[in-house]
C-alpha positions in Angstrom: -3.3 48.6 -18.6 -2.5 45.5 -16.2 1.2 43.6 -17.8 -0.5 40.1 -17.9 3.3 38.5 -18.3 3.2 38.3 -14.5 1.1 37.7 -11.9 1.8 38.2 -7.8 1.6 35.7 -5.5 -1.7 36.0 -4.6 -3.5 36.4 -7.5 -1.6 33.4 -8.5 -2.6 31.5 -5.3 -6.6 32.5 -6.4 -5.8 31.5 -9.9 -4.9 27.7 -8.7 -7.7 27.5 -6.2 -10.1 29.0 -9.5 -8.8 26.4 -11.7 -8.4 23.5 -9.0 -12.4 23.8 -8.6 -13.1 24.4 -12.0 -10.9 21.0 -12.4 -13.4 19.9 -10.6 -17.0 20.6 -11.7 -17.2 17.3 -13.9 -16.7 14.9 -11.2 -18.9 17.2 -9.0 -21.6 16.2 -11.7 -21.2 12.9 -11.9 -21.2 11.9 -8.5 -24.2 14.4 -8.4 -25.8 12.6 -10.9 -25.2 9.2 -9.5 -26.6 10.0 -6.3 -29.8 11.1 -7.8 -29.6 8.0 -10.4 -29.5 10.1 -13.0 -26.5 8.2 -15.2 -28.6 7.2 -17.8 -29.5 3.6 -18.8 -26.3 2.5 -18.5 -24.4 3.6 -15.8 -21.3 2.6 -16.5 -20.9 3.8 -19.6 -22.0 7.1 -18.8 -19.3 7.7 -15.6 -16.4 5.4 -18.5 -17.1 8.0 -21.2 -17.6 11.0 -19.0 -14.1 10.6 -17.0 -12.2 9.3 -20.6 -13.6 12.9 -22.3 -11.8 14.6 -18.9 -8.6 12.7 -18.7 -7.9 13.5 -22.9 -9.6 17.3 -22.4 -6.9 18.2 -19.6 -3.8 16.4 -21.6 -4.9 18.7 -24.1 -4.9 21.6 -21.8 -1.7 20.5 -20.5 -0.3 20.5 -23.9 -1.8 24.1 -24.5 0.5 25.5 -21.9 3.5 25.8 -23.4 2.8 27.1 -26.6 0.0 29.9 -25.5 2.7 30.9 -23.2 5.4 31.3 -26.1 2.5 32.9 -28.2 1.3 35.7 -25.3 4.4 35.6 -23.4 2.5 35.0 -20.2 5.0 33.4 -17.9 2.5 32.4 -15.2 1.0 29.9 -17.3 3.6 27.7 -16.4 2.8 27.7 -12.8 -0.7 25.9 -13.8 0.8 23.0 -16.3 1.9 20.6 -13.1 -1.5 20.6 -11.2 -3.5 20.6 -14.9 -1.4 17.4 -15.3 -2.2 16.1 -12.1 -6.2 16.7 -12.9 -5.3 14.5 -16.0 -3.8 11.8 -14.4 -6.3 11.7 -12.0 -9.6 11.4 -14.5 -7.7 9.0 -16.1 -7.5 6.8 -13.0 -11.0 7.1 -12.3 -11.1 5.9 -16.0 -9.7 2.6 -15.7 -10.8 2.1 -11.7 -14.3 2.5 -13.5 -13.0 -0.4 -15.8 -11.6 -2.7 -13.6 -13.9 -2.6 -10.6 -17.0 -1.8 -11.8 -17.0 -2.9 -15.6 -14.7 -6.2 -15.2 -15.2 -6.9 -11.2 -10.9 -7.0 -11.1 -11.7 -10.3 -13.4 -8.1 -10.2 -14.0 -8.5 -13.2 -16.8 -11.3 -11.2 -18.6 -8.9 -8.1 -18.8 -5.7 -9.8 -20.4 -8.6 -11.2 -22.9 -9.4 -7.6 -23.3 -5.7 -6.5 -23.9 -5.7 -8.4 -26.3 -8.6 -8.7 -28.5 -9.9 -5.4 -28.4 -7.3 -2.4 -29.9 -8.7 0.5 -28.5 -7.8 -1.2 -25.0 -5.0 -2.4 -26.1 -3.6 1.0 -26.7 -5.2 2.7 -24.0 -3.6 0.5 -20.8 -0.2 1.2 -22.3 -1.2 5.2 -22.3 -2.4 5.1 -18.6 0.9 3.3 -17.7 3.2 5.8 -19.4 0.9 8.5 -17.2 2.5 6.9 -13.8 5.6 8.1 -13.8 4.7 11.5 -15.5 2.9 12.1 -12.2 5.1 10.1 -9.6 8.1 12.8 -11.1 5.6 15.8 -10.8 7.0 17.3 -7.3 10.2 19.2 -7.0 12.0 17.4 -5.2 12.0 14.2 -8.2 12.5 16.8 -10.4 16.1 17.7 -9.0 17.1 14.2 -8.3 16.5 13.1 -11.6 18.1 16.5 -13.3 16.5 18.8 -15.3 17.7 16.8 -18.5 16.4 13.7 -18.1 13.0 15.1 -16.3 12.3 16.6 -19.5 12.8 13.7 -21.6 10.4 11.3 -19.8 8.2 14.1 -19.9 7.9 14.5 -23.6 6.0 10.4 -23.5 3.3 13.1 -22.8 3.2 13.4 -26.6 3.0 10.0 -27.1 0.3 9.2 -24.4 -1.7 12.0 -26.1 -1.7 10.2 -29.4 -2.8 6.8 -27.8 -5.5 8.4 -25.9 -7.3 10.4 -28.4 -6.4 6.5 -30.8 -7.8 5.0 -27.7 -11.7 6.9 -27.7 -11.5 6.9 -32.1 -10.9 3.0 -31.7 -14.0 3.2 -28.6 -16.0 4.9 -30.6 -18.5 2.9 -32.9 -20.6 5.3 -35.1 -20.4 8.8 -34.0 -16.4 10.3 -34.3 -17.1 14.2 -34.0 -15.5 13.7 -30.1 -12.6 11.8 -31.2 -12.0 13.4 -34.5 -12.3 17.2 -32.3 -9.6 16.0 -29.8 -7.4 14.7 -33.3 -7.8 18.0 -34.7 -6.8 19.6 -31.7 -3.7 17.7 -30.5 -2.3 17.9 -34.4 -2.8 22.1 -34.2 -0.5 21.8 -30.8 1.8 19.1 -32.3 2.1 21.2 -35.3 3.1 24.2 -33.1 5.6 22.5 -31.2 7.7 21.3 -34.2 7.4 24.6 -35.5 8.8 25.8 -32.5 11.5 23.3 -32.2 13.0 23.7 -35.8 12.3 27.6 -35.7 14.8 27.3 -32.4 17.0 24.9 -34.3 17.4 26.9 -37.4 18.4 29.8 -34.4 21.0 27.6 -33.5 22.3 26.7 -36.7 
């Protein structure tokens, strides 16, 4: 029986291209489905909703990594968190371009009006925000020049961005919350595994 703890190079390198078009398929269908005007009566809505479900769904994955690995002890897993990261990143900056240019028109006065008055996008700019530097520090090369240390502590805002999204589409959401309350379910089962984790490891140590 195939050890699934590791994985050679090139069945790694097939894995990423796999998962970098899977990544994919949902933008693939929207753009699919706005060229044939197929977005529904309201566009906008549609292509807001659709890229918000995809930017929370891969933080999730994201957050996934780590403790499937620890639970199956299948160390290539890690090789996938950085680019399932970057896929989160960059649904969620189709998410607000959708926002800003097509929703608002960059009516910079309407959207500090928005800030404001409504919470769910209130809570959601600050989430997008904390998401830039996650993926400016993503490469290598950042990683070492900020240490290993302090990479993983701005990293862990992940937890927190998280938290404001899935706040973010609960707050959105008007009548229906079986999508927001999923995703809340979800990211407290990983939160919940984490700590158990962390004070597992710090009982270790004590």
């Amino acid at each position: 029986m195939k050890n699934l703890k590791t994985l050679n190079n090139t069945m790694l390198v097939w894995l990423k291209i796999s998962v970098f078009l899977l990544a994919l398929i949902p933008l693939t269908k929207l753009a699919i489905n706005a060229y044939t005007d197929n977005l529904g009566a309201n566009p906008i809505e549609k292509i807001t909703h659709v890229t918000g479900y995809w930017t929370l769904s891969f933080l999730l994955i994201t957050l996934t990594i780590t403790p499937l690995r620890k639970l199956t002890s299948w160390s290539w897993l890690v090789r996938l968190r950085r680019m399932l990261g970057l896929f989160a990143f960059f649904y969620a900056c189709l998410h607000f371009s959708t926002y800003l240019v097509l929703d608002q028109f960059f009516d910079w006065a309407s959207i500090v009006k928005d800030i404001v008055k409504r919470p769910y996008i209130t809570i959601g700019c600050p989430a997008f925000v904390l998401l830039i530097p996650l993926a400016i520090t993503s490469n290598n090369r950042l990683t070492k020049l900020i240490g290993g240390k302090r990479w993983r502590l701005l990293h862990r805002l992940v937890y927190f961005i998280a938290i404001g999204g899935v706040v973010h589409f609960w707050w959105l959401v008007k009548k229906d919350i079986t999508e927001p309350l999923t995703f809340a379910v979800l990211l407290s089962a990983l939160l919940s595994i984490r700590l158990f984790y962390f004070y597992a490891k710090a009982k270790r140590v004590n």
